[in-house]
VEXNU-908124 format. One record per residue: residue number from 1; residue in one letter; chain; y, z, x of N, C-alpha, C in turn. Coordinates in Angstrom, 3 decimals, padded with zeros to 6 digits. Example, Ala and Ser with C-alpha at 12.3 -4.5 7.8 and 13.67 -1.06 7.14 Angstrom:
BEGIN
  nr rest kette  n.north     n.up   n.east ca.north    ca.up  ca.east  c.north     c.up   c.east
   1    A     A -005.690  007.800  013.190 -004.500  007.800  012.300 -003.300  007.800  013.200
   2    S     A -002.250  007.080  012.850 -001.060  007.140  013.670  000.030  007.870  012.900
//
This chain:
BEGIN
  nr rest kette  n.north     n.up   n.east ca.north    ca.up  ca.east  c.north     c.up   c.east
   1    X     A  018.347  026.174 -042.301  017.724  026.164 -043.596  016.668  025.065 -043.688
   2    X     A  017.032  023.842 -042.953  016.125  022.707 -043.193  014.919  023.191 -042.401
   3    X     A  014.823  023.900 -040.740  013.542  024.278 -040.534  012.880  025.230 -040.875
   4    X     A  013.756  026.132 -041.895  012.655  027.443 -042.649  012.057  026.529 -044.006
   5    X     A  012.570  025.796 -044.989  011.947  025.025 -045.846  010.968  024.211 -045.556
   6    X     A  011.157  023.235 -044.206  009.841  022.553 -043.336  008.666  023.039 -042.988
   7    X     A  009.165  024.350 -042.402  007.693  024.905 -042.005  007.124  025.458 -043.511
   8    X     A  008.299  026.343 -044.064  007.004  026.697 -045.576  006.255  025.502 -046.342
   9    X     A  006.917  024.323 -046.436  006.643  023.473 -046.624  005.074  022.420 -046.470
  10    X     A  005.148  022.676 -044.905  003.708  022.002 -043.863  002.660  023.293 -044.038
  11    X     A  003.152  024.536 -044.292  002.666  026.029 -044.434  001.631  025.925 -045.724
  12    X     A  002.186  025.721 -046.979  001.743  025.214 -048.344  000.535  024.501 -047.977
  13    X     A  001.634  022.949 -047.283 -000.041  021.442 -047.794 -000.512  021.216 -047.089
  14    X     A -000.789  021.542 -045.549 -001.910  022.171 -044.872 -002.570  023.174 -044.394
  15    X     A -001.939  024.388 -044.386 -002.711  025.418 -044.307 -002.037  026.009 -042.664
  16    X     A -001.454  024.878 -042.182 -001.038  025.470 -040.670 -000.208  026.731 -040.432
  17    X     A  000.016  027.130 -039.496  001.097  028.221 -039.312  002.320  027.735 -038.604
  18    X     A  003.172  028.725 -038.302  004.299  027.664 -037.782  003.901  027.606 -036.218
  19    X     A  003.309  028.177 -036.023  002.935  027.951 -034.362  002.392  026.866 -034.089
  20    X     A  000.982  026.524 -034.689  000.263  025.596 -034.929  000.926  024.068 -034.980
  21    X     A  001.582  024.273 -036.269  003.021  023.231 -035.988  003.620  022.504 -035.090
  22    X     A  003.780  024.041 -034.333  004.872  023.590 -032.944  003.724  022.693 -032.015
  23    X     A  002.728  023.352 -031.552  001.785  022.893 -030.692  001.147  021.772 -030.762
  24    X     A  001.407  021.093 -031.939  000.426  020.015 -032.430  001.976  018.814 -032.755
  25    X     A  002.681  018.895 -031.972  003.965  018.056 -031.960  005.028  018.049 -032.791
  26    X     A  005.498  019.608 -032.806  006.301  019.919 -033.826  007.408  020.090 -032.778
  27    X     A  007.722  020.423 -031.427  008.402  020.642 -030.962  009.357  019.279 -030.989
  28    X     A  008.901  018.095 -030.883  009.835  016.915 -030.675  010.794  016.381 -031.991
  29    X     A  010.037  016.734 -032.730  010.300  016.478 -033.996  011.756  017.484 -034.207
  30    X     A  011.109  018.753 -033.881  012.429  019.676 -034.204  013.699  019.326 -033.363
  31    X     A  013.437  019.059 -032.288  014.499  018.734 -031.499  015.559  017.576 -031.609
  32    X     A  014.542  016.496 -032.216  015.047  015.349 -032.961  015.999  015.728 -034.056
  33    X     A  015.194  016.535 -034.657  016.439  016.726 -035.596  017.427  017.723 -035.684
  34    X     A  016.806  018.564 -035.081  018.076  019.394 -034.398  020.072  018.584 -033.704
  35    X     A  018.881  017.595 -032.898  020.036  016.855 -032.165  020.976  015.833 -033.095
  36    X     A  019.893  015.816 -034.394  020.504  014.591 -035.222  021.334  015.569 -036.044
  37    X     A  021.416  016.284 -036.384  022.001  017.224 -037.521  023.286  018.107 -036.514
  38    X     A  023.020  017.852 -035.328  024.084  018.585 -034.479  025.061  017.331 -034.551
  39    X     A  024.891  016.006 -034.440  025.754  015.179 -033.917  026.385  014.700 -035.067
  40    X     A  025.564  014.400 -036.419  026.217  014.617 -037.835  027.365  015.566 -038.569
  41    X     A  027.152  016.966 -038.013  027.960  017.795 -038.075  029.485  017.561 -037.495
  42    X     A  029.330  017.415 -036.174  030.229  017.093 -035.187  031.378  015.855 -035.880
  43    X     A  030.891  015.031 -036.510  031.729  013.607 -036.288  032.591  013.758 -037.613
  44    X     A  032.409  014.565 -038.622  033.783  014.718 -038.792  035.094  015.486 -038.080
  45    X     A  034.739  016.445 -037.316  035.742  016.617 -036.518  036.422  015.742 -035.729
  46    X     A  035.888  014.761 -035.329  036.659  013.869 -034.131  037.420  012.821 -035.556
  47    X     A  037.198  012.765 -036.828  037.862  012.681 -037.130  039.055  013.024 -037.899
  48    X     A  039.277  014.541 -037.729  040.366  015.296 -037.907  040.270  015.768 -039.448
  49    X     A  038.974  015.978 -039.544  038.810  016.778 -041.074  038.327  018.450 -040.647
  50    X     A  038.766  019.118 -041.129  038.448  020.425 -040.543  037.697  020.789 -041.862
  51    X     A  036.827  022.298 -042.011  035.782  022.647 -042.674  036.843  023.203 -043.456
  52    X     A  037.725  023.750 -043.272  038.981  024.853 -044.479  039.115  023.409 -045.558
  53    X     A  039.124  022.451 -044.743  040.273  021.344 -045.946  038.881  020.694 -047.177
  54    X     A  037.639  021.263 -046.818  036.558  020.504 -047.430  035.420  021.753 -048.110
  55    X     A  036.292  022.650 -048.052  035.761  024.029 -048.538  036.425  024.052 -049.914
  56    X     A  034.895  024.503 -050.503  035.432  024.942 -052.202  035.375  026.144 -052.492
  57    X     A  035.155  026.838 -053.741  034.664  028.310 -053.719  033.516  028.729 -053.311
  58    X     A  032.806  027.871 -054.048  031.517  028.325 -053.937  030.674  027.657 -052.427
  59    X     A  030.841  026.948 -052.227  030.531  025.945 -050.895  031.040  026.215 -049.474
  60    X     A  031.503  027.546 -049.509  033.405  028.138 -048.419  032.261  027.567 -047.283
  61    X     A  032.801  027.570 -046.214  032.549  027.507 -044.961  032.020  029.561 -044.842
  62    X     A  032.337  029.999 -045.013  031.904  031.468 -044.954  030.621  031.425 -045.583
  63    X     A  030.185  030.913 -046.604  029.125  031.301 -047.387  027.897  030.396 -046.504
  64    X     A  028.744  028.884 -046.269  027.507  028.234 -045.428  026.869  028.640 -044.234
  65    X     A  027.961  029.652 -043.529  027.199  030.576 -042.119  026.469  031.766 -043.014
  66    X     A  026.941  032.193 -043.860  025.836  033.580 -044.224  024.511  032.908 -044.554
  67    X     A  024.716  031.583 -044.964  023.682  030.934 -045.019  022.557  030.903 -044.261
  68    X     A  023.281  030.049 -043.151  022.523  029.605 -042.213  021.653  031.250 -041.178
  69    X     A  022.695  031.861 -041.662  021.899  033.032 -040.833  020.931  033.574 -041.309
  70    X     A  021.018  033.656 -042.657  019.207  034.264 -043.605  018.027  033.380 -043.297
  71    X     A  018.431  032.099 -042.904  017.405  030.942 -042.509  017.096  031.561 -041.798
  72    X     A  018.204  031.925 -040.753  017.427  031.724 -039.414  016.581  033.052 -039.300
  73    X     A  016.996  034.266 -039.856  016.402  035.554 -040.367  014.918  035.166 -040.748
  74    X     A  014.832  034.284 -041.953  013.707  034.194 -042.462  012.377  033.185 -041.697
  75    X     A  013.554  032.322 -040.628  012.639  031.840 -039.653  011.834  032.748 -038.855
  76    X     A  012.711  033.437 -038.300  011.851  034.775 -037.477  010.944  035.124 -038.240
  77    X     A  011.284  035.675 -039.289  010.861  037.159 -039.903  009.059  036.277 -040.278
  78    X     A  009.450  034.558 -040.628  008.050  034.263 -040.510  006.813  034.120 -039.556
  79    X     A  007.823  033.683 -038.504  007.000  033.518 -037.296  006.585  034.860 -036.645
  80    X     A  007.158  035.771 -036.394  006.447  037.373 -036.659  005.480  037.977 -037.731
  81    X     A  005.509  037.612 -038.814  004.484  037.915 -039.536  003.523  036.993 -039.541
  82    X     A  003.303  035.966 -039.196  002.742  035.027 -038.675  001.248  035.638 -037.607
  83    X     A  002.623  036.209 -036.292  002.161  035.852 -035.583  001.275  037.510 -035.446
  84    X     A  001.860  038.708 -036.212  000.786  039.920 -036.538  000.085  040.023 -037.402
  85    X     A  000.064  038.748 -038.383 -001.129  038.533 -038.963 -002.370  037.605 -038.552
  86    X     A -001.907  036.756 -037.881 -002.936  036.133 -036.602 -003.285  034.812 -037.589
  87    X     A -002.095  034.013 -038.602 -002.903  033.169 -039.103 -001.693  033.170 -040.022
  88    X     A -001.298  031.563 -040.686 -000.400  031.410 -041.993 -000.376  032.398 -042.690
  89    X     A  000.936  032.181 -042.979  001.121  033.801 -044.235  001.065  033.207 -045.743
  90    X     A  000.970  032.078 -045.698  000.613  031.334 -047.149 -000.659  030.637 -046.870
  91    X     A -001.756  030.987 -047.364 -003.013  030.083 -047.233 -004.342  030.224 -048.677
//
């Protein structure tokens, strides 16, 4: 979710596309935080909190993967229209 909001985001207040993005040093950046948000995730487990015991209704651990998967849906679905329109899809 955080890199489909980023790129619409840089998409808006400069005009770039998400490719553009990547190529112009977006790749390190993502990875950075990729790795930082992977290792954040992680460290409550090692300390023995599981996602059931910190799940509410609305917040379930179920709803946060349907989540994460429309991101990642809508990540594609931009970078394909993106990339058959030959240019930002917000400009």
């Amino acid at each position: 979710m955080l890199g489909f909001i980023s790129a619409v985001g840089v998409e808006i207040a400069s005009g770039r596309d998400l490719f553009s993005q990547l190529v112009t040093g977006g790749v390190p950046l993502f990875l950075g935080s990729a790795i930082l948000l992977s290792v954040a995730s992680v460290i409550p487990m090692f300390k023995g909190v599981s996602k059931e015991s910190k799940s509410q209704e609305i917040w379930s651990s179920g709803a946060e993967m349907l989540n994460g998967r429309f991101a990642m849906l809508g990540l594609v679905a931009l970078a394909l229209t993106e990339y058959l329109k030959g240019g930002p899809l917000i400009s």
